[in-house]
VOPAGU-2260 file (C-alpha; in pm, 1 decimal, decimal comma):
REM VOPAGU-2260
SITE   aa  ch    i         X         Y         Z
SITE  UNK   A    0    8808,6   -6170,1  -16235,3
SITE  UNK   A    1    9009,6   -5870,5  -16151,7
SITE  UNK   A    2    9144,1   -5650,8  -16486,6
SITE  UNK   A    3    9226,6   -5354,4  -16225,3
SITE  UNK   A    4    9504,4   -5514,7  -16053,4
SITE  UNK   A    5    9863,0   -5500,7  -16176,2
SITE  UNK   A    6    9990,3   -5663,7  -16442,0
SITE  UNK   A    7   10292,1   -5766,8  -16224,9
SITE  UNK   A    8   10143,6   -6084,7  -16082,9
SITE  UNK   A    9   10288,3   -6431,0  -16070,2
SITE  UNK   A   10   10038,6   -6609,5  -15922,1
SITE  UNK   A   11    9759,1   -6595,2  -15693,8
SITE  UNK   A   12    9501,2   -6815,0  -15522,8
SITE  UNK   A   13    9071,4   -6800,8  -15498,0
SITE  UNK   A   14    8880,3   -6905,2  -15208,9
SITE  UNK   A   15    8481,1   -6898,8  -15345,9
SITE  UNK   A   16    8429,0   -6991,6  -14986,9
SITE  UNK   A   17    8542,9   -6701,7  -14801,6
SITE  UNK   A   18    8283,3   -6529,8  -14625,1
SITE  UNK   A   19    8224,0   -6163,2  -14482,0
SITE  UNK   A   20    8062,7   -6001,6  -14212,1
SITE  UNK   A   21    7986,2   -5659,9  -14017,0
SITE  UNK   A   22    8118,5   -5691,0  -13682,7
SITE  UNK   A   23    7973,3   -5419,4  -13528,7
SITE  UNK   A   24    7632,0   -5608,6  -13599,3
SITE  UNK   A   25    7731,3   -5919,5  -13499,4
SITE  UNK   A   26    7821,9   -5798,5  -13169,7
SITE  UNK   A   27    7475,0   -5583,4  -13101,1
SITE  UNK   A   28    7319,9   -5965,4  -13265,6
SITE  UNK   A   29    7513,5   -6085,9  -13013,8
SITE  UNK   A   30    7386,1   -5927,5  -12778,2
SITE  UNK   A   31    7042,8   -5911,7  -12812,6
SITE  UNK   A   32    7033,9   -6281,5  -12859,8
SITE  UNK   A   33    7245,3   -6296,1  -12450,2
SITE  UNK   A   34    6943,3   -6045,6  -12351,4
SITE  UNK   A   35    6642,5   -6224,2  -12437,7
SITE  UNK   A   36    6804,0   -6569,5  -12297,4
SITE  UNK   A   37    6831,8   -6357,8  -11968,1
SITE  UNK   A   38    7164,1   -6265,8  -11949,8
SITE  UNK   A   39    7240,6   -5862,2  -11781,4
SITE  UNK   A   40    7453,0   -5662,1  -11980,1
SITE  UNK   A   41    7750,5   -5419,8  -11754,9
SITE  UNK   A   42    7838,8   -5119,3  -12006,9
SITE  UNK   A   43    8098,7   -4947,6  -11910,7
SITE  UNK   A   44    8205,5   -5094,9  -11566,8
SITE  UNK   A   45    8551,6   -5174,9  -11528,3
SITE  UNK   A   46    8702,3   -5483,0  -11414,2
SITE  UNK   A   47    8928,8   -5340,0  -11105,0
SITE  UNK   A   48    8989,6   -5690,4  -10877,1
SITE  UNK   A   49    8881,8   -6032,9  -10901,5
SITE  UNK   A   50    8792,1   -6226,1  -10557,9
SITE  UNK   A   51    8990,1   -6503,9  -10509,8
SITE  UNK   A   52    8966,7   -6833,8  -10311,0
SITE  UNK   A   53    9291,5   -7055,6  -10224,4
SITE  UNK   A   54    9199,0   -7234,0  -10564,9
SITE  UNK   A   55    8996,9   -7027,0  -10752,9
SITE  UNK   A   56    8796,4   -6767,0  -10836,3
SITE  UNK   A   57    8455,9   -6606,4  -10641,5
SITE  UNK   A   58    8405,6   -6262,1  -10788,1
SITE  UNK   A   59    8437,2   -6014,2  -11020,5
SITE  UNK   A   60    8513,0   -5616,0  -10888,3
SITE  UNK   A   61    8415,9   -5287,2  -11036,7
SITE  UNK   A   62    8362,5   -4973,1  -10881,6
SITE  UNK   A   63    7933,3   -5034,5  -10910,3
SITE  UNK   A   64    8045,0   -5320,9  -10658,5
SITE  UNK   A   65    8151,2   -5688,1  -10603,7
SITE  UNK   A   66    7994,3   -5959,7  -10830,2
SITE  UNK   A   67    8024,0   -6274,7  -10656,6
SITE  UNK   A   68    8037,4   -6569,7  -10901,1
SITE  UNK   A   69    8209,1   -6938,2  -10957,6
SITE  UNK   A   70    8251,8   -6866,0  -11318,9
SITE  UNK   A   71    8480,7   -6568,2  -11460,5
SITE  UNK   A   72    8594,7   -6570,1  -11854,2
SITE  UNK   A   73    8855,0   -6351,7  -11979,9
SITE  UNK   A   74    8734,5   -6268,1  -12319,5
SITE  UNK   A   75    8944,9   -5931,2  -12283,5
SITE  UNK   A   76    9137,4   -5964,3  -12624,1
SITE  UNK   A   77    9472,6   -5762,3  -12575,6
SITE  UNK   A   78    9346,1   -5681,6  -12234,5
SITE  UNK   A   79    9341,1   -6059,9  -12163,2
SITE  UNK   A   80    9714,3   -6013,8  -11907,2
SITE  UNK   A   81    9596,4   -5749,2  -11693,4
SITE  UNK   A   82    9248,5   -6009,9  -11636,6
SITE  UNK   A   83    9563,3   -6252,1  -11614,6
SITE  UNK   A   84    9773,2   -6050,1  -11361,4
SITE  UNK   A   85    9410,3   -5977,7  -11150,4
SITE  UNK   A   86    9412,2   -6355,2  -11103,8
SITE  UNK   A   87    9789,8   -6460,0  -11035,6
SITE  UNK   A   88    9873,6   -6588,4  -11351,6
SITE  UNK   A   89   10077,4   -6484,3  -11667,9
SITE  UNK   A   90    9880,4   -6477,1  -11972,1
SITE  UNK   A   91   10150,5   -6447,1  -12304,4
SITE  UNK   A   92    9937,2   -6177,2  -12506,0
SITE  UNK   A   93   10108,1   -5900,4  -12690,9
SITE  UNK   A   94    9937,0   -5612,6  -12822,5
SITE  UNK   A   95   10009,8   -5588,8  -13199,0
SITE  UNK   A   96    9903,6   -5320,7  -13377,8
SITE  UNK   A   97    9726,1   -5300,8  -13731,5
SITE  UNK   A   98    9703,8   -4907,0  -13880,9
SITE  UNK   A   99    9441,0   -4917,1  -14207,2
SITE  UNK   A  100    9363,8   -4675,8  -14430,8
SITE  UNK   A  101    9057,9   -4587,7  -14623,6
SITE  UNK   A  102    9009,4   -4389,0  -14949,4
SITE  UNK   A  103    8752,2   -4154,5  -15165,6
SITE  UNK   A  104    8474,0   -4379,6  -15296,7
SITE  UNK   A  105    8482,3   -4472,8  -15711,7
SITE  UNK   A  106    8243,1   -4674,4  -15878,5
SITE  UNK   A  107    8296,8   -5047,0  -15796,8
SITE  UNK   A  108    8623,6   -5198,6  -15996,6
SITE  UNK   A  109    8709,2   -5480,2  -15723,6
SITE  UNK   A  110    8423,2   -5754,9  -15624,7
SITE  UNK   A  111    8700,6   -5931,9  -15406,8
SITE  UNK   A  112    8862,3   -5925,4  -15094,2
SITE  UNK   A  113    9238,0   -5917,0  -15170,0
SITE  UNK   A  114    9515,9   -6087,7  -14891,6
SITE  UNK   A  115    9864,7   -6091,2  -14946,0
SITE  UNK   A  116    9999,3   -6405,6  -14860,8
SITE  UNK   A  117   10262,6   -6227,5  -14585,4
SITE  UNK   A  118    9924,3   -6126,7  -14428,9
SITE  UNK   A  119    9865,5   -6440,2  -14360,1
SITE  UNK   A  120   10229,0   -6586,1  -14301,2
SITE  UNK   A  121   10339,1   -6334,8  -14069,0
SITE  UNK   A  122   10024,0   -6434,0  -13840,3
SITE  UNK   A  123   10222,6   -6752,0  -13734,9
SITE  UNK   A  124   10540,6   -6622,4  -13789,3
SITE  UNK   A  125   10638,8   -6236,1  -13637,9
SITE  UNK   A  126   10993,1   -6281,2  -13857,8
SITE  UNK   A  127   10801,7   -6250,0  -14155,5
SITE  UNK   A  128   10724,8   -5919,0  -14081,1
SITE  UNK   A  129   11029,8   -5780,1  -14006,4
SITE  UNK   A  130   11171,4   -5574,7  -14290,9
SITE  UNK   A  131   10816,5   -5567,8  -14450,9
SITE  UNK   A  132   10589,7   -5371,7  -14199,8
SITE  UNK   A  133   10280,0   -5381,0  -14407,5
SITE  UNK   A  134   10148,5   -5738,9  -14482,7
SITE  UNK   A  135    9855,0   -5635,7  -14729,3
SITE  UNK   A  136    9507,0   -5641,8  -14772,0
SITE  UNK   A  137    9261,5   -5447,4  -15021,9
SITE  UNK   A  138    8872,7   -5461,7  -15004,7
SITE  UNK   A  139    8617,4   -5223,4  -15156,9
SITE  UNK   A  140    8355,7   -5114,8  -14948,8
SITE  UNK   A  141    7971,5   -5133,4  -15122,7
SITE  UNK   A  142    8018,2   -4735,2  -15111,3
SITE  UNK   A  143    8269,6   -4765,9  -15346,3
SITE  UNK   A  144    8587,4   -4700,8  -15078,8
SITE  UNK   A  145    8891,7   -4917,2  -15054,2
SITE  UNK   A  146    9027,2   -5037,0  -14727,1
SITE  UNK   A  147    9383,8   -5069,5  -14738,8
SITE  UNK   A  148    9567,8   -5286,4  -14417,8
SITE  UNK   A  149    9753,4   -5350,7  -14272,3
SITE  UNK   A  150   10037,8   -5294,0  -14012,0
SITE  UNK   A  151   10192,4   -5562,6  -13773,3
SITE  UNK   A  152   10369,8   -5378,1  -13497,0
SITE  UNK   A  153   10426,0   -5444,4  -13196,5
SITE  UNK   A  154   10382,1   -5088,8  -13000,0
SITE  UNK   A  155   10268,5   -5208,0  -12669,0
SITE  UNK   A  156    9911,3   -5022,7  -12652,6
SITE  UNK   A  157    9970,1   -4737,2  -12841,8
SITE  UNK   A  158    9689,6   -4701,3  -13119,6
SITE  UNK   A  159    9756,4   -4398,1  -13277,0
SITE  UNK   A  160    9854,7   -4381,6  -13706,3
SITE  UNK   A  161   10223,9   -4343,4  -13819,0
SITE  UNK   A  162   10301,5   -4139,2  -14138,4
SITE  UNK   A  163   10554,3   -4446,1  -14184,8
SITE  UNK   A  164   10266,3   -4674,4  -14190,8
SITE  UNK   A  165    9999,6   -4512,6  -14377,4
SITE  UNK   A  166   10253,7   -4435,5  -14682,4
SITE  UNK   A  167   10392,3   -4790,9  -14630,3
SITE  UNK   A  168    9987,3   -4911,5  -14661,6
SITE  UNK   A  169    9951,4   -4672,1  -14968,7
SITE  UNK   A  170   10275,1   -4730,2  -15141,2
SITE  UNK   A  171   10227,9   -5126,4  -15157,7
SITE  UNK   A  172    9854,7   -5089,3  -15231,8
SITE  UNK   A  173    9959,2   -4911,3  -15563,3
SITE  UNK   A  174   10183,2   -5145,0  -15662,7
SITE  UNK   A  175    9898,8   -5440,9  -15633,0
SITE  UNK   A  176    9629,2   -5125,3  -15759,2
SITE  UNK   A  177    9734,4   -4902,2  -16000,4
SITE  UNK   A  178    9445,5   -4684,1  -15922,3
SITE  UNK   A  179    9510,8   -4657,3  -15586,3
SITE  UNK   A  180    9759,1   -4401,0  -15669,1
SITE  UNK   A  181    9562,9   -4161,8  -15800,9
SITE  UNK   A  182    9265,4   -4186,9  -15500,8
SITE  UNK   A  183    9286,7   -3974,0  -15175,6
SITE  UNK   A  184    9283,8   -4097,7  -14840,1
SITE  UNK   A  185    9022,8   -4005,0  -14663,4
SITE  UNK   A  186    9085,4   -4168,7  -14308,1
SITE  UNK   A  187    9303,7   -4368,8  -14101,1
SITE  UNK   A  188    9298,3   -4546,4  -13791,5
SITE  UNK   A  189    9430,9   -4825,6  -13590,5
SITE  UNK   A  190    9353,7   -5130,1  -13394,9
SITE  UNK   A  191    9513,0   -5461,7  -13146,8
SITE  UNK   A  192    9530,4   -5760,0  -13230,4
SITE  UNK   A  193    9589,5   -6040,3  -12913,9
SITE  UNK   A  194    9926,2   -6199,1  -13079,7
SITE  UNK   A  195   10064,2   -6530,4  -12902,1
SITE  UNK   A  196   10351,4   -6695,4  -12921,8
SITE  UNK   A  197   10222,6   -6975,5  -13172,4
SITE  UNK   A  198   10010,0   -6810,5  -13334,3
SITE  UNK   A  199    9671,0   -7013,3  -13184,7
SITE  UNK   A  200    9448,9   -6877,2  -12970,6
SITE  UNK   A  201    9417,1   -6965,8  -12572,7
SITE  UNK   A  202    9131,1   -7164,1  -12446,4
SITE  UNK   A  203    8980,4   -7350,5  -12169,3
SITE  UNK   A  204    9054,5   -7386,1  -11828,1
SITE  UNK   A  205    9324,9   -7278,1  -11618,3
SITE  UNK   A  206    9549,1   -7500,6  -11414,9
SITE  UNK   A  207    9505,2   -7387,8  -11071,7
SITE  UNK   A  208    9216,4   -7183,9  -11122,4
SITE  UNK   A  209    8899,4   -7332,6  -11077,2
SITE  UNK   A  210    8648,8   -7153,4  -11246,2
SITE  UNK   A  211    8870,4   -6906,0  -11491,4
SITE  UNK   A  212    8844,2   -6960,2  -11809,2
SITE  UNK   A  213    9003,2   -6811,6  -12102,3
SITE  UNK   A  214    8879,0   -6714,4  -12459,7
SITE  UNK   A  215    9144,5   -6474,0  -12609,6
SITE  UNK   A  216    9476,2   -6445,8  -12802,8
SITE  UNK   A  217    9278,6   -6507,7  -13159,6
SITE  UNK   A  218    9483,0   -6214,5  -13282,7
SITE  UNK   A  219    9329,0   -6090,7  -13635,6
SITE  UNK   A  220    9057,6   -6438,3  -13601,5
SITE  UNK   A  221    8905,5   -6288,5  -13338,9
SITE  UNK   A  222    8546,2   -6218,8  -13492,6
SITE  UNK   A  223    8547,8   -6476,7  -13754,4
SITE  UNK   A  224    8617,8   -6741,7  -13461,4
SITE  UNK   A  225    8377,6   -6588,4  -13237,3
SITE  UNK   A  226    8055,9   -6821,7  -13312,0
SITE  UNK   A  227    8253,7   -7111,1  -13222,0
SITE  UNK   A  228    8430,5   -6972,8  -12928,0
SITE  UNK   A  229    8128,4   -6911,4  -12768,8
SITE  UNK   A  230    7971,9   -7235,0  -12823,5
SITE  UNK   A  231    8311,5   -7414,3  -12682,6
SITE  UNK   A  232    8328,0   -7186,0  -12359,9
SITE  UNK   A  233    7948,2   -7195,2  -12311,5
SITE  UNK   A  234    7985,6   -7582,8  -12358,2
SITE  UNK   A  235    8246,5   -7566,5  -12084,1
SITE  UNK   A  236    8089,8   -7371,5  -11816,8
SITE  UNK   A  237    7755,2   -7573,5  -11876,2
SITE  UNK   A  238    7883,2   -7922,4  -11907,2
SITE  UNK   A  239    8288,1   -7965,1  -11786,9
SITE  UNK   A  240    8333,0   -8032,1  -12128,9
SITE  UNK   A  241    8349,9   -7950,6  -12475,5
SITE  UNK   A  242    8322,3   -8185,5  -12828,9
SITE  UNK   A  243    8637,9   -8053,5  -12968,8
SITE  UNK   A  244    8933,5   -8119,6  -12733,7
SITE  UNK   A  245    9092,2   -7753,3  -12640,8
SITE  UNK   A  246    9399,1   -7951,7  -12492,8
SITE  UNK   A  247    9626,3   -7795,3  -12761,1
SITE  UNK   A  248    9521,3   -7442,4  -12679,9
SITE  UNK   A  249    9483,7   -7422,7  -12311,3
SITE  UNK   A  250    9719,9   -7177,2  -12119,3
SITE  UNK   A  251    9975,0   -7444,0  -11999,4
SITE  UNK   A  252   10137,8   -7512,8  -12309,8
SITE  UNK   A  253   10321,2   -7218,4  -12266,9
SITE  UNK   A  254   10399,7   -7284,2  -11911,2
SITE  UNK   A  255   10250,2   -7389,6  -11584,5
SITE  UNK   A  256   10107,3   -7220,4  -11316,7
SITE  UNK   A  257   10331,6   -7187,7  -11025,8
SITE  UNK   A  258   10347,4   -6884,2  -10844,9
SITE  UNK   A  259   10061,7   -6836,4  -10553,5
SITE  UNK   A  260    9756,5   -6650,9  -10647,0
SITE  UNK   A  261    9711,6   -6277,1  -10515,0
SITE  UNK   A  262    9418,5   -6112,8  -10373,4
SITE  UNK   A  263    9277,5   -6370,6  -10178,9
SITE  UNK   A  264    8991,4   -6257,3   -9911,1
């Protein structure tokens, strides 16, 4: 199925299954789809407050104004603890970081997505990654470009490419793809994943906080997990309840919520 890889191999596993998609489409489908049921889309205006009640929440604050509402979702990803903080409550996301590179185009040689199985591993478990930065992944594009990934650090917010992690990308690429080696890169950048402690995502509501509702922490997940995500937390805010039980991923099972809320007025 795949003659170009290295001859090095012990094993390997094949999901027929496994499915792709653009994200940047999927978002703007997204989108479009929230529009034409009515909903108002806010570019660029930045969450600075949220309104708070002795119990909950009843706004939203940006510098266009005040939106008062019963009903706030924190859907910011790696952003997700400063929503967290806004509302009096500690939300355990870390920022970790993901550098990719991608090469020259050649005429197609790989039909398949390629995942190391550390890629996967060190998702649940962040000691897996130590002492092996890169946990791998290889895809050609349909213009004929690989995409090499990726990096799992944890750098706080900082998004900018290493030299240490592009030749660490590039030097375990060519061991899985010989040809790799001989293909210039072309590009690199750099992304943040919402990591959690167990590796799940956190959703639901919030103990204490009538009317929050999270929808974060999927780390690398994040897009493929969207569809349902959505259909759980629009479940929630329409009904007080959802098919699947989200009692195993709700904030709490990290810890309670104790301390008094802030910014009530």
């Amino acid at each position: 199925m795949a003659p170009c890889l290295s001859e090095n191999f012990i094993a390997s596993t094949y999901s027929p299954r496994d499915g792709q998609l653009n994200p940047i489409c999927l978002v703007r489908a997204f989108i479009k789809a929230a529009r034409r049921l009515g909903a108002k889309i806010l570019s660029r205006a930045e969450v600075t407050g949220i309104g708070l009640t002795p119990h909950g929440v009843r706004s939203v604050r940006t510098p266009g104004g005040e939106i008062e509402t019963s009903i706030i979702v924190n859907a910011a990803g790696g952003y997700a603890p400063h929503i967290g903080r806004m509302a009096g409550i500690d939300v355990p996301i870390i920022p970790r970081r993901g550098q990719l590179l991608l090469t020259e185009p050649v005429k197609p040689i790989l039909s398949h997505c390629l995942i190391s199985a550390t890629y996967i591993a060190a998702k649940y478990n962040p000691d897996i990654a130590l002492g092996r930065e890169v946990a791998l992944s290889i895809e050609q594009t349909a213009n004929g470009n690989f995409l090499l990934g990726s990096t799992r650090e944890f750098v706080g917010y900082d998004r900018r490419t290493t030299l240490d992690g592009m030749r660490g990308i590039a030097a375990y690429g060519a061991r899985i793809l010989p040809l790799l080696s001989k293909l210039r890169a072309i590009r690199s950048f750099a992304g943040l994943r919402p990591y959690t402690p167990d590796g799940l995502p956190i959703l639901g509501t919030v103990e204490g906080r009538e009317g929050l509702i999270m929808a974060a922490g999927h780390e690398g997940d994040g897009i493929a997990l969207s569809p349902i995500t959505g259909q759980l937390t629009a479940q929630l805010i329409s009904e007080g309840r959802t098919d699947f039980d989200l009692t195993d991923y709700r904030l709490e099972r990290f810890r309670k919520v104790d301390h008094p809320p802030t910014g009530i007025s």
